[in-house]
N, CA, C and O atoms as a GROMACS GRO file, in nm:
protein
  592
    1UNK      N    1   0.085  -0.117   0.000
    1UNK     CA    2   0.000   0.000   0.000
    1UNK      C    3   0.090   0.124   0.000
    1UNK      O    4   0.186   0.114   0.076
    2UNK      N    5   0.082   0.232  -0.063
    2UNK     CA    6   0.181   0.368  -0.119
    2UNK      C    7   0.172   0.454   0.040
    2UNK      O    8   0.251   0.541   0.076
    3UNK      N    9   0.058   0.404   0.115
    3UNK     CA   10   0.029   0.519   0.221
    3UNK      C   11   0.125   0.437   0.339
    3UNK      O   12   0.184   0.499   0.428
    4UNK      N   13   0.127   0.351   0.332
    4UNK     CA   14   0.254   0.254   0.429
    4UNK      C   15   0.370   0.285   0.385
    4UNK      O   16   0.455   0.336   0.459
    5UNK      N   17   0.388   0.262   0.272
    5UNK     CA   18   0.532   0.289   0.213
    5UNK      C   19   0.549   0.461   0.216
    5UNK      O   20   0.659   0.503   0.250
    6UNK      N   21   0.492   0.513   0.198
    6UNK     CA   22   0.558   0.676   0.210
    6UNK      C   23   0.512   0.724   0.400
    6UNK      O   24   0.536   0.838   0.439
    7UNK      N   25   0.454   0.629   0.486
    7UNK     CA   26   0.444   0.654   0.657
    7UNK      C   27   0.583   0.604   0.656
    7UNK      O   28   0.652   0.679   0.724
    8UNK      N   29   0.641   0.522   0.615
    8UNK     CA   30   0.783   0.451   0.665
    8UNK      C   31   0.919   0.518   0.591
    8UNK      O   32   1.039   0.523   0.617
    9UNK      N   33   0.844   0.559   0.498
    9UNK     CA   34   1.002   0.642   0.438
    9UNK      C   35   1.009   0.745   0.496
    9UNK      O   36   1.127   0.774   0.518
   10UNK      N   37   0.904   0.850   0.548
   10UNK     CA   38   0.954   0.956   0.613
   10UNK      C   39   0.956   0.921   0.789
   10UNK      O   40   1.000   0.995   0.877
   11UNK      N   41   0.899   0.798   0.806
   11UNK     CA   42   0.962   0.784   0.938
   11UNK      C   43   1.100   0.767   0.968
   11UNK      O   44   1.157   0.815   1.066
   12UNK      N   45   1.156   0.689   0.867
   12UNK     CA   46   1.295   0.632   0.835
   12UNK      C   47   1.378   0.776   0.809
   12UNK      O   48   1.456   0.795   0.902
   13UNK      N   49   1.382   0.879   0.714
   13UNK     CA   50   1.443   0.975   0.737
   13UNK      C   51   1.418   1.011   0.864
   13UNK      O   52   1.498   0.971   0.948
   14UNK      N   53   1.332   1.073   0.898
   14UNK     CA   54   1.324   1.171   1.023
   14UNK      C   55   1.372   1.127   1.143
   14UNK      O   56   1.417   1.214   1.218
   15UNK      N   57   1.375   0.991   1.188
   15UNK     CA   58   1.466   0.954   1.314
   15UNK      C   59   1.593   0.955   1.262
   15UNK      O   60   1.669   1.001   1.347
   16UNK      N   61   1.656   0.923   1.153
   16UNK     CA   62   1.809   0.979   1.142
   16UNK      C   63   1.850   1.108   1.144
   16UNK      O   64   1.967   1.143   1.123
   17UNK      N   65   1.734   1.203   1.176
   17UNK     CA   66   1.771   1.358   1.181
   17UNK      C   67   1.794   1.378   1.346
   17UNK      O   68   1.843   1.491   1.355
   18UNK      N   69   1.786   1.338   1.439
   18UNK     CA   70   1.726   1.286   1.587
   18UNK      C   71   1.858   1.312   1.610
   18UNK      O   72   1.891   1.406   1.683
   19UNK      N   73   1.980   1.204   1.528
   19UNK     CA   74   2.085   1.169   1.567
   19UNK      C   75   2.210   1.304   1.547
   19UNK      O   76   2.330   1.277   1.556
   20UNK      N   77   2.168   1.427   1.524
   20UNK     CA   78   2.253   1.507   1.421
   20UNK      C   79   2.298   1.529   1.546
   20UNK      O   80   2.250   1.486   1.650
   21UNK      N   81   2.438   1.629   1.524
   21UNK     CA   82   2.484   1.700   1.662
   21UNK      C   83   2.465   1.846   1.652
   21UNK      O   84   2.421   1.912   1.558
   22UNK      N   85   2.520   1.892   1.802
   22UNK     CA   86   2.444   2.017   1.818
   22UNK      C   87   2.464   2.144   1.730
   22UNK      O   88   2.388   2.240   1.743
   23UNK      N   89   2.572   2.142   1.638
   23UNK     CA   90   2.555   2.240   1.575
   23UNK      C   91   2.440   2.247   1.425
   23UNK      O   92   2.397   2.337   1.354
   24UNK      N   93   2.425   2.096   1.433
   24UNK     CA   94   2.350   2.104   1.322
   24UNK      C   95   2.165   2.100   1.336
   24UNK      O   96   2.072   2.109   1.256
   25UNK      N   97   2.178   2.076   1.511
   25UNK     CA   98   2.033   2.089   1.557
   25UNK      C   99   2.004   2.232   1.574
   25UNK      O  100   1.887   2.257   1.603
   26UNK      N  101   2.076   2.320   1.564
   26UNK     CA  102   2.106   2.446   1.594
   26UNK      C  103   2.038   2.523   1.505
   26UNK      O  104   1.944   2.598   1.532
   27UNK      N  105   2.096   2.499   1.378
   27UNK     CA  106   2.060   2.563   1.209
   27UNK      C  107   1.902   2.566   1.192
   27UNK      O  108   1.838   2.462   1.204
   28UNK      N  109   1.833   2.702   1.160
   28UNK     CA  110   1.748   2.714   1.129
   28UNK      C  111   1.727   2.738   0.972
   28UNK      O  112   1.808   2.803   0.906
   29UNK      N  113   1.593   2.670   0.908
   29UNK     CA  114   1.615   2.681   0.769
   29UNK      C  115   1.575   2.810   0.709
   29UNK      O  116   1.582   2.837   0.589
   30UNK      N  117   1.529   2.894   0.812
   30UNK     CA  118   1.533   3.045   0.775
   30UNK      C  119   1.543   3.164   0.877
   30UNK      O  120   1.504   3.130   0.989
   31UNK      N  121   1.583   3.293   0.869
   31UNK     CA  122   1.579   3.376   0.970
   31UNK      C  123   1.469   3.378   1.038
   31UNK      O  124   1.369   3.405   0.972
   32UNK      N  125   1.455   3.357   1.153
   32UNK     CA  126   1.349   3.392   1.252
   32UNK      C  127   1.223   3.259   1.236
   32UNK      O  128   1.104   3.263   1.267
   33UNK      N  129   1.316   3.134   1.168
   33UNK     CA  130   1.174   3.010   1.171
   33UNK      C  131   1.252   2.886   1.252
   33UNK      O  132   1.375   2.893   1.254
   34UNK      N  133   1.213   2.817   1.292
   34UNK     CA  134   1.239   2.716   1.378
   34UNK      C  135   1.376   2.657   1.386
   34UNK      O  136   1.444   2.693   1.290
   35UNK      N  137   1.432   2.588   1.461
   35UNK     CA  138   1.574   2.566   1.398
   35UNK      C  139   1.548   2.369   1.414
   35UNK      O  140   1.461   2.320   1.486
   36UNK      N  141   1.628   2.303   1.343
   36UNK     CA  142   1.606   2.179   1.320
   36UNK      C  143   1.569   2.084   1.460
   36UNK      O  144   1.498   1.984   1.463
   37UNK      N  145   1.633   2.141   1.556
   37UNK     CA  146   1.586   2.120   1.686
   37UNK      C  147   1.441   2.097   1.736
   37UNK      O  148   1.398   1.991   1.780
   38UNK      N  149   1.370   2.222   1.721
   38UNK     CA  150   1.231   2.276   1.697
   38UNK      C  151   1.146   2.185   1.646
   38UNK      O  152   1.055   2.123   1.702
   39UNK      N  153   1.200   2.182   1.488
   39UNK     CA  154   1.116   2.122   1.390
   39UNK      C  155   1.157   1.948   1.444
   39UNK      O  156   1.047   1.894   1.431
   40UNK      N  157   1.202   1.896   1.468
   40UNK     CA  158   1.200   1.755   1.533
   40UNK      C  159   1.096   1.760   1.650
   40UNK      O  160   0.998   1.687   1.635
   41UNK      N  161   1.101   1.828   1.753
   41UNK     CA  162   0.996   1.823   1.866
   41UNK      C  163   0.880   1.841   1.824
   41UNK      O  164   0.779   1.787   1.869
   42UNK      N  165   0.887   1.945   1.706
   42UNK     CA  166   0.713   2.007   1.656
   42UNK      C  167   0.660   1.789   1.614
   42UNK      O  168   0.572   1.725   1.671
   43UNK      N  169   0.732   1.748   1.528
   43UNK     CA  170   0.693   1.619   1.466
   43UNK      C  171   0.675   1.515   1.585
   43UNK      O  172   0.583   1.433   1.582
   44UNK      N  173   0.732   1.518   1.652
   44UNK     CA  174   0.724   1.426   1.774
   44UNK      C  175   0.554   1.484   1.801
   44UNK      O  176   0.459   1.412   1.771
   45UNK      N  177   0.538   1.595   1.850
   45UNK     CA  178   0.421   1.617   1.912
   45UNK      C  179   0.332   1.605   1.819
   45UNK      O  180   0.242   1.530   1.858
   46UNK      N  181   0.316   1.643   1.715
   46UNK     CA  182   0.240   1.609   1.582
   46UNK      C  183   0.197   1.508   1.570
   46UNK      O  184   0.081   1.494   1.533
   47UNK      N  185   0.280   1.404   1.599
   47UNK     CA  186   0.267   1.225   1.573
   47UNK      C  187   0.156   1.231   1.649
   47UNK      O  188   0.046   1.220   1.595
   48UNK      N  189   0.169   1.250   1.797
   48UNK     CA  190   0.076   1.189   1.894
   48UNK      C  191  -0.041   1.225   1.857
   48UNK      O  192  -0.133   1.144   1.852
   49UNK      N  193  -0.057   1.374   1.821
   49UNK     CA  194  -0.146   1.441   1.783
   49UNK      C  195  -0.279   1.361   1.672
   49UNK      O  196  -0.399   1.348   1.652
   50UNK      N  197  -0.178   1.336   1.641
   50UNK     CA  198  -0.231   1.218   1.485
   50UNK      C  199  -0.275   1.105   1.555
   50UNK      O  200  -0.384   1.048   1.542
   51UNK      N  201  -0.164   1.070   1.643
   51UNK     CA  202  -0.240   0.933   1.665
   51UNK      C  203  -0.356   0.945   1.773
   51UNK      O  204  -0.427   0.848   1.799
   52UNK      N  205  -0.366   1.031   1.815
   52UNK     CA  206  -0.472   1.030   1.897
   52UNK      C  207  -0.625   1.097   1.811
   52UNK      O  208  -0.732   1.072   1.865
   53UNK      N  209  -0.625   1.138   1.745
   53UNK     CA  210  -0.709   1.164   1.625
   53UNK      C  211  -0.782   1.089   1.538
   53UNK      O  212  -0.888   1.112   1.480
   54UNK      N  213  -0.660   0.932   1.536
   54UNK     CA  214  -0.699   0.838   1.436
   54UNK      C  215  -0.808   0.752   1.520
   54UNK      O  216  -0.910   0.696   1.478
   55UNK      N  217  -0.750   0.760   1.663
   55UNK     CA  218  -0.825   0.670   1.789
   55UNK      C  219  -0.990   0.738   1.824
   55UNK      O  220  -1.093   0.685   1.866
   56UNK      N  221  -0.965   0.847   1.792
   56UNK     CA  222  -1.115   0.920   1.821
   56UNK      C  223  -1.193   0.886   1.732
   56UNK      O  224  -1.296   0.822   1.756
   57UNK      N  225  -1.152   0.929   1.593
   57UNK     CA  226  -1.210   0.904   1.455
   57UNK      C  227  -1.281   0.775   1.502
   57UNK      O  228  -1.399   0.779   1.538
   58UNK      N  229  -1.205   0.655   1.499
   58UNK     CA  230  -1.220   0.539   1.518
   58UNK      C  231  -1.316   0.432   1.592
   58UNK      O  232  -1.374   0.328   1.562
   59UNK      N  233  -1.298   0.534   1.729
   59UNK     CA  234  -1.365   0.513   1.823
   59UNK      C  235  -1.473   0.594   1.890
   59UNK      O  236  -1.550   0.546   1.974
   60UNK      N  237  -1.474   0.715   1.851
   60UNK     CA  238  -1.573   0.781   1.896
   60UNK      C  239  -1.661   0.822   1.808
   60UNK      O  240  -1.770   0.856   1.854
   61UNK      N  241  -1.645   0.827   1.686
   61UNK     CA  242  -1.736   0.862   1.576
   61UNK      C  243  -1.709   0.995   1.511
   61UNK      O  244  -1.605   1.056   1.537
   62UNK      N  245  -1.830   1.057   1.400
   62UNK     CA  246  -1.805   1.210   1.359
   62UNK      C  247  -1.844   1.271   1.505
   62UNK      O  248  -1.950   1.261   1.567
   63UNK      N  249  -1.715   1.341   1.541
   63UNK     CA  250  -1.711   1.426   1.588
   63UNK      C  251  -1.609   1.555   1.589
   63UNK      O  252  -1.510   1.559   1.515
   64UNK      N  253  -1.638   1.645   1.666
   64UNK     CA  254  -1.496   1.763   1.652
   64UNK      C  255  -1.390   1.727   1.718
   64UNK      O  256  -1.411   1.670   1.826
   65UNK      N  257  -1.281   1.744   1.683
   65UNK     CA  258  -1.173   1.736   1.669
   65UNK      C  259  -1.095   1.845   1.684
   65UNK      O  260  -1.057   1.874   1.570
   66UNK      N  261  -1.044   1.929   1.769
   66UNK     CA  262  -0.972   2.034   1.759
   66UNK      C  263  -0.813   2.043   1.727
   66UNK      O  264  -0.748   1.948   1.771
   67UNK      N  265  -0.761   2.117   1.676
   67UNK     CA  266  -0.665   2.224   1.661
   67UNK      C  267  -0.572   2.216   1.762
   67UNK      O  268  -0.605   2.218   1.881
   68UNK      N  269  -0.449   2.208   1.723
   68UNK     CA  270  -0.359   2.246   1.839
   68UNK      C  271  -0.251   2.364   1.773
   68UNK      O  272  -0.211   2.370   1.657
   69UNK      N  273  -0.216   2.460   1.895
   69UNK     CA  274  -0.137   2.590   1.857
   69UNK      C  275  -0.027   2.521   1.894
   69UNK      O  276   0.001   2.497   2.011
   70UNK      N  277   0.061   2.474   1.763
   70UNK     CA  278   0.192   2.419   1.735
   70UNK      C  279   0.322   2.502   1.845
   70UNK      O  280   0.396   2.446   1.926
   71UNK      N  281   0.313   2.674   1.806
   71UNK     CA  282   0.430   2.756   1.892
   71UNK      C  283   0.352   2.749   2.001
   71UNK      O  284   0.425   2.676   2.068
   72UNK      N  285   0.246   2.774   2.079
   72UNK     CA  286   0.218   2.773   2.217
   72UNK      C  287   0.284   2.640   2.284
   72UNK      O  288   0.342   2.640   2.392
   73UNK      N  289   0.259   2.505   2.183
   73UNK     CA  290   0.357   2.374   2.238
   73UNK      C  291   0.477   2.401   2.266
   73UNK      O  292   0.519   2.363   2.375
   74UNK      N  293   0.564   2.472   2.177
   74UNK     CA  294   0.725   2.450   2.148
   74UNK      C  295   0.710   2.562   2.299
   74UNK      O  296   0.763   2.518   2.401
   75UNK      N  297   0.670   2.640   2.304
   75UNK     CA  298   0.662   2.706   2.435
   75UNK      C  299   0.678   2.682   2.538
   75UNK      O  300   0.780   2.697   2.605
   76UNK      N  301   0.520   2.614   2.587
   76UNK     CA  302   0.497   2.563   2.705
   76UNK      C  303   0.556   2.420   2.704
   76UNK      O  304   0.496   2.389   2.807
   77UNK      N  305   0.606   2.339   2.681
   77UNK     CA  306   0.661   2.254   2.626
   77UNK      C  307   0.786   2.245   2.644
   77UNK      O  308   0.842   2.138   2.670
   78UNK      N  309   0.839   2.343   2.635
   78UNK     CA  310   0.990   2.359   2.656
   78UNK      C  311   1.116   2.314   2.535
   78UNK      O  312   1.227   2.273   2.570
   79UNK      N  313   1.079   2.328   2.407
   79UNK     CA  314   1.145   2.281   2.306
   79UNK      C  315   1.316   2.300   2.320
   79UNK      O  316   1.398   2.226   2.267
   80UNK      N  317   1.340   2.400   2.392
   80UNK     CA  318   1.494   2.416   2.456
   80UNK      C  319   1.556   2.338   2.512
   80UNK      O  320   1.666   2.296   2.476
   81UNK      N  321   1.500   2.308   2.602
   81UNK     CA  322   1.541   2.212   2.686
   81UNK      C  323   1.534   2.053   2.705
   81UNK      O  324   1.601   1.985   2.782
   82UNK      N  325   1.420   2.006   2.601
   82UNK     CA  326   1.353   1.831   2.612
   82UNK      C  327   1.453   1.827   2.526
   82UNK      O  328   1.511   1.896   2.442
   83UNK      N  329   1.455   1.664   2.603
   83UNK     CA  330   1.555   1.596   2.515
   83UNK      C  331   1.482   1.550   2.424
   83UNK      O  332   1.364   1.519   2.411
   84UNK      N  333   1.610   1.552   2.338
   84UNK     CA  334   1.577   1.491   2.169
   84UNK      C  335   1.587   1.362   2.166
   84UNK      O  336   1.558   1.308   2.059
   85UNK      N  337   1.614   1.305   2.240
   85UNK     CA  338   1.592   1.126   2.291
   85UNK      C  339   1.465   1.081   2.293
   85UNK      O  340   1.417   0.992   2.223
   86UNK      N  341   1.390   1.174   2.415
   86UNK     CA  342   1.248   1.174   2.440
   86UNK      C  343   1.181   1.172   2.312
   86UNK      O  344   1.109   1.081   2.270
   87UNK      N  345   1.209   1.276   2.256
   87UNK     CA  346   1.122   1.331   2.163
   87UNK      C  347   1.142   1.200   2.053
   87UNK      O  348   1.043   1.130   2.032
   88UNK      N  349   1.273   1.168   1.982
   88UNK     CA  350   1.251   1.024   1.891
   88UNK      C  351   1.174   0.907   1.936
   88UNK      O  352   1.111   0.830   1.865
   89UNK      N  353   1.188   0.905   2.060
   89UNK     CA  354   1.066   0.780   2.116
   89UNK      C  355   0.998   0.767   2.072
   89UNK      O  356   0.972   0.670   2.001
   90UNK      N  357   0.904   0.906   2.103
   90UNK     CA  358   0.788   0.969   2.119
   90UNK      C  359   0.778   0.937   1.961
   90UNK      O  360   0.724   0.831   1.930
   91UNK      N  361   0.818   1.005   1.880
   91UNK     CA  362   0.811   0.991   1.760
   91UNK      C  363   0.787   0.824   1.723
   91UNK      O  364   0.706   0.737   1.752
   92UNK      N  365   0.846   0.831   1.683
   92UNK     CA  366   0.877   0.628   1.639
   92UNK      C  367   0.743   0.580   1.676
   92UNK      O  368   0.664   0.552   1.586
   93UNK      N  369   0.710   0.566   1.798
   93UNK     CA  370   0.627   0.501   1.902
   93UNK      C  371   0.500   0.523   1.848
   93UNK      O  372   0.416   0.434   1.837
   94UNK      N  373   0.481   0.664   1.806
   94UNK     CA  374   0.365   0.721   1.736
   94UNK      C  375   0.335   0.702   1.602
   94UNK      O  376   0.222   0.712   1.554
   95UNK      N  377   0.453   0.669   1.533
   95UNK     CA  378   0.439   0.676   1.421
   95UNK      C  379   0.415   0.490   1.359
   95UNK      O  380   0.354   0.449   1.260
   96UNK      N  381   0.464   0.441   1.430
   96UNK     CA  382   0.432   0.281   1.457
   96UNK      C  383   0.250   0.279   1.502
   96UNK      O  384   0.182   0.201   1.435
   97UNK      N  385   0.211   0.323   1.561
   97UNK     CA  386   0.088   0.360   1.577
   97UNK      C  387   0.021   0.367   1.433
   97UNK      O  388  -0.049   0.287   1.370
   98UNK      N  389   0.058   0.465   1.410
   98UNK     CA  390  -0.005   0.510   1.263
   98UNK      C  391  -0.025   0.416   1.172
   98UNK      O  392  -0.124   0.396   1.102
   99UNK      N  393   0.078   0.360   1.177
   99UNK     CA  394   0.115   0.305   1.089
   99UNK      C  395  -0.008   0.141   1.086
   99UNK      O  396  -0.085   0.099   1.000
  100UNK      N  397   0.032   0.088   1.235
  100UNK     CA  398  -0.029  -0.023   1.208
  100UNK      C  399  -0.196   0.030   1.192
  100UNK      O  400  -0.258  -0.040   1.112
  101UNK      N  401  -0.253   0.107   1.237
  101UNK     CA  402  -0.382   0.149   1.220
  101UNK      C  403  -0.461   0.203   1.083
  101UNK      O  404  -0.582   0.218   1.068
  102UNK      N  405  -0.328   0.232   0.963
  102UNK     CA  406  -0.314   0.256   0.862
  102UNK      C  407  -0.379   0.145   0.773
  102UNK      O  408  -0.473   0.164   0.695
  103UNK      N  409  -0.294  -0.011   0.805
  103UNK     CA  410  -0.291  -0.107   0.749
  103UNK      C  411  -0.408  -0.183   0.790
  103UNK      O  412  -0.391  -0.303   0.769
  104UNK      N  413  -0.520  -0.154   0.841
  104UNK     CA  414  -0.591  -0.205   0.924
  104UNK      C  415  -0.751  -0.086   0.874
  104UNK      O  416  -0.869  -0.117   0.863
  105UNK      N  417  -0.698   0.015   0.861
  105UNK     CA  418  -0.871   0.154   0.881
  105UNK      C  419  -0.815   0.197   0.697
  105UNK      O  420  -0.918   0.193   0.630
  106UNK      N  421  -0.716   0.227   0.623
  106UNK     CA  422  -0.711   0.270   0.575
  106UNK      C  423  -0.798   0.311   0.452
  106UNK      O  424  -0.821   0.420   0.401
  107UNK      N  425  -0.850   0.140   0.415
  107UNK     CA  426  -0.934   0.102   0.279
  107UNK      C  427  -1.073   0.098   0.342
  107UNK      O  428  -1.180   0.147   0.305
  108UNK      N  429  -1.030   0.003   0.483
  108UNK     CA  430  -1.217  -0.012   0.502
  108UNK      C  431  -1.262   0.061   0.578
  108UNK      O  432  -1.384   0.054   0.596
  109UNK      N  433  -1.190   0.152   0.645
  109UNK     CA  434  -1.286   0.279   0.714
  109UNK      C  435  -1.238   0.436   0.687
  109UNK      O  436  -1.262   0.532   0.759
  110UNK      N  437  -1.168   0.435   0.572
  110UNK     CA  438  -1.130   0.525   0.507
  110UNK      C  439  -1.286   0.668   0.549
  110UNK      O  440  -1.290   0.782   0.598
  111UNK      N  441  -1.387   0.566   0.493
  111UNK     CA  442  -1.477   0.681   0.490
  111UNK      C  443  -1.503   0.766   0.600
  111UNK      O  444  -1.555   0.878   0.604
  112UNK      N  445  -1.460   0.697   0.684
  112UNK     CA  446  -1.509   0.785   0.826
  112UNK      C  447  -1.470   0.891   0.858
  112UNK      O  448  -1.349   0.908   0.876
  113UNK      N  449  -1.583   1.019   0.881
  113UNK     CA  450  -1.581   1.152   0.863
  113UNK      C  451  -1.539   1.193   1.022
  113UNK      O  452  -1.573   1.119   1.114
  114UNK      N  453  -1.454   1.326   1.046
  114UNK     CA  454  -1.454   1.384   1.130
  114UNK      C  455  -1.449   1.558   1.121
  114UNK      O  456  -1.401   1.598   1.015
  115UNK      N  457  -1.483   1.641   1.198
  115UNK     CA  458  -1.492   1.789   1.224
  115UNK      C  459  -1.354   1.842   1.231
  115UNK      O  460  -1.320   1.796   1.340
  116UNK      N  461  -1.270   1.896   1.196
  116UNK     CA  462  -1.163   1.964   1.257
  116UNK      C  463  -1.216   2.111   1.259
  116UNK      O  464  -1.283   2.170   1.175
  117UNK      N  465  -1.153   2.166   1.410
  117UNK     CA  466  -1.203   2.256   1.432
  117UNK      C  467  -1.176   2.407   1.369
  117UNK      O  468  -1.252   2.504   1.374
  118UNK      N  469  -1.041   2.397   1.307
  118UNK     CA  470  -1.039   2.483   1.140
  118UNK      C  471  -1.082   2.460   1.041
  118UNK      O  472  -1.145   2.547   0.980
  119UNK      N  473  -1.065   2.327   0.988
  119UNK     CA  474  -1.052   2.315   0.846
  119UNK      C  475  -1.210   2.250   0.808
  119UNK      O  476  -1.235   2.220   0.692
  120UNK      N  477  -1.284   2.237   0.886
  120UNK     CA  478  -1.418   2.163   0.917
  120UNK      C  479  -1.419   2.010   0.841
  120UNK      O  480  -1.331   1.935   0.883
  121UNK      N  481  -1.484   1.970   0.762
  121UNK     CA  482  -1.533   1.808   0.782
  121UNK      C  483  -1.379   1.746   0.670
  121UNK      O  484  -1.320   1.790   0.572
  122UNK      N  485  -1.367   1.611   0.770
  122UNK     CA  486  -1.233   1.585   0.674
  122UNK      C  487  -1.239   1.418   0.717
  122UNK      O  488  -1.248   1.374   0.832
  123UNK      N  489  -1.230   1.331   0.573
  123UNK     CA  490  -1.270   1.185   0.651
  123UNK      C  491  -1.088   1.114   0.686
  123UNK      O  492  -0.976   1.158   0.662
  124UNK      N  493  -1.138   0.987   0.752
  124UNK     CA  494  -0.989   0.956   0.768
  124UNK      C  495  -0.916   0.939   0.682
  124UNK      O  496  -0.804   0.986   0.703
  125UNK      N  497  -0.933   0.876   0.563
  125UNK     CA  498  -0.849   0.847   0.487
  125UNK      C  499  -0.798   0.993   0.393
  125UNK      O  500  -0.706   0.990   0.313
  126UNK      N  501  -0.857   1.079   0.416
  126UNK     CA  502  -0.819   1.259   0.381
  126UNK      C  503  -0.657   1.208   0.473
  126UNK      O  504  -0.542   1.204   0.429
  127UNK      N  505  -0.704   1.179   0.594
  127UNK     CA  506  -0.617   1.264   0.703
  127UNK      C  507  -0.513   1.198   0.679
  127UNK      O  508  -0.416   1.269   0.654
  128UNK      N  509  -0.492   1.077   0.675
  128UNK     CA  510  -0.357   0.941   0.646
  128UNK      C  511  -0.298   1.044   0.513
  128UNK      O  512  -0.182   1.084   0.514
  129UNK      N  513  -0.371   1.069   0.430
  129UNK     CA  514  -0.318   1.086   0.322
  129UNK      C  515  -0.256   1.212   0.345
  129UNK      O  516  -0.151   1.234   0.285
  130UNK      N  517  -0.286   1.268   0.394
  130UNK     CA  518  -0.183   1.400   0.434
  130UNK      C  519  -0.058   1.422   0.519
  130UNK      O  520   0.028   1.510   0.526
  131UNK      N  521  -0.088   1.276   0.597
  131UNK     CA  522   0.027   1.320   0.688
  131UNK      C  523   0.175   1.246   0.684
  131UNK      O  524   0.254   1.234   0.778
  132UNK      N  525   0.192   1.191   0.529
  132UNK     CA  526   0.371   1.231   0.503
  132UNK      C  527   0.377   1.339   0.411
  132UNK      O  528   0.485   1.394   0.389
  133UNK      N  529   0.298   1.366   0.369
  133UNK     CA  530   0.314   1.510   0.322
  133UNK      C  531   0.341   1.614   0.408
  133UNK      O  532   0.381   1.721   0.360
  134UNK      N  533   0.324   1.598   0.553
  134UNK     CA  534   0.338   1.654   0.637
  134UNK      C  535   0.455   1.702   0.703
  134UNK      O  536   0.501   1.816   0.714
  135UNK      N  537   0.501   1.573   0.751
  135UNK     CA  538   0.650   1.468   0.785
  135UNK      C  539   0.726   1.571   0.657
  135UNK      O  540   0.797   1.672   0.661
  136UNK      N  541   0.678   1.500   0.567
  136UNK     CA  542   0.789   1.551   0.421
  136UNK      C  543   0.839   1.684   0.440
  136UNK      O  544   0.957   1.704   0.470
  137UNK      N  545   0.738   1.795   0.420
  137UNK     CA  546   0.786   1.950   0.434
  137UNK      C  547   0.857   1.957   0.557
  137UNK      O  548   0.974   1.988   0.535
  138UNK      N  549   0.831   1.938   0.685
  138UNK     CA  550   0.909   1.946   0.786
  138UNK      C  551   1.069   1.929   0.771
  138UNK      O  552   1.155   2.013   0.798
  139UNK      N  553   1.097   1.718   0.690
  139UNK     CA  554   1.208   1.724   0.662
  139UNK      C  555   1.289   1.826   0.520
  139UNK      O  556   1.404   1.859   0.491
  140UNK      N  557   1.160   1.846   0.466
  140UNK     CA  558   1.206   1.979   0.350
  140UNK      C  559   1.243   2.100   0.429
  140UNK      O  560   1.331   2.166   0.374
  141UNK      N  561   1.207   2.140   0.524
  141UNK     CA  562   1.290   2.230   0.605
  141UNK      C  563   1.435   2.238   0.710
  141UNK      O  564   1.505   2.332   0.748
  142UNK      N  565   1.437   2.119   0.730
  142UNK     CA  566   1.551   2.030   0.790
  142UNK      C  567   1.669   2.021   0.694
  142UNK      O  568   1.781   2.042   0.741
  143UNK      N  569   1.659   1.997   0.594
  143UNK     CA  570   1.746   1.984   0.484
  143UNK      C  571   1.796   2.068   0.468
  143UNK      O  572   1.915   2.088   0.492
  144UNK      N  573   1.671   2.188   0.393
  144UNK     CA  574   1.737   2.341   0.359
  144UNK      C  575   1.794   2.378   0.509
  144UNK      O  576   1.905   2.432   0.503
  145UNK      N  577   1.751   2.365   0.620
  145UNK     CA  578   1.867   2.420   0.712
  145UNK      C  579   2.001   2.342   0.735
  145UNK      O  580   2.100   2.407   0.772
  146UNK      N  581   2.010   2.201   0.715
  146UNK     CA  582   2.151   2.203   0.683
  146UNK      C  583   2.205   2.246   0.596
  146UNK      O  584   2.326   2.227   0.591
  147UNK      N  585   2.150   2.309   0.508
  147UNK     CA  586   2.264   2.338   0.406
  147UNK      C  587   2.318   2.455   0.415
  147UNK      O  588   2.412   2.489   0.344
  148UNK      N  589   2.253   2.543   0.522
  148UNK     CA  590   2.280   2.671   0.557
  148UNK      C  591   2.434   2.648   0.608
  148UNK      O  592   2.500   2.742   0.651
   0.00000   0.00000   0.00000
């Protein structure tokens, strides 16, 4: 299935970004936007985000679904300071989630609709399908900041 195979290729990059050292967690891919550091914790929290989304969908039915303010996380959250250990766990752990729930809801409960509280009605298989596209730009920003 293409939606397994592109959940595992950008899982597979993005924990080898986990491993960089500190000057290269440092590099932001533009003045005044996240620095690769950042953008690893933002995906860690993202994952869960997702996976806890797929579990509602799933299990609770159409319902709303809210929004989370990404910089209020890196904030309150402490993106400075958590370790980037934590945070690949976290990642992986989540994204293994996804993944097997992928292989399992993808075709036969694809249809199932949910509310997001911006973007309004969006079914699951919308949402799978968006989120290495997701993953992707993130590591598209990761990149361009190493090359800085």
């Amino acid at each position: 299935m293409d939606i397994i195979r592109s959940l595992e290729a950008t899982r597979d990059e993005t924990l080898k970004h986990f491993k960089l050292g500190e000057p290269d967690l440092s590099r932001a891919y533009a003045p005044g936007k996240w620095s690769v550091r950042f953008v690893l914790h933002h995906l860690a929290d993202a994952e869960t985000v997702f996976f806890d989304r797929i579990r509602r969908v799933l299990s609770e039915g159409k319902r709303v679904i809210w929004a989370f303010d990404q910089d209020a996380w890196a904030n309150a959250l402490d993106y400075p300071k958590r370790p980037l250990e934590l945070s690949s766990r976290i990642y992986a752990s989540a994204r293994d989630g996804i993944i097997y729930y992928a292989r399992l809801h993808y075709e036969a409960n694809g249809h199932l609709e949910f509310v997001h509280s911006e973007t309004g009605l969006r079914t699951l298989k919308g949402e799978f399908d968006r989120w290495p596209a997701h993953n992707a730009g993130h590591l598209d920003q990761i990149r361009t900041a190493l090359r800085t």
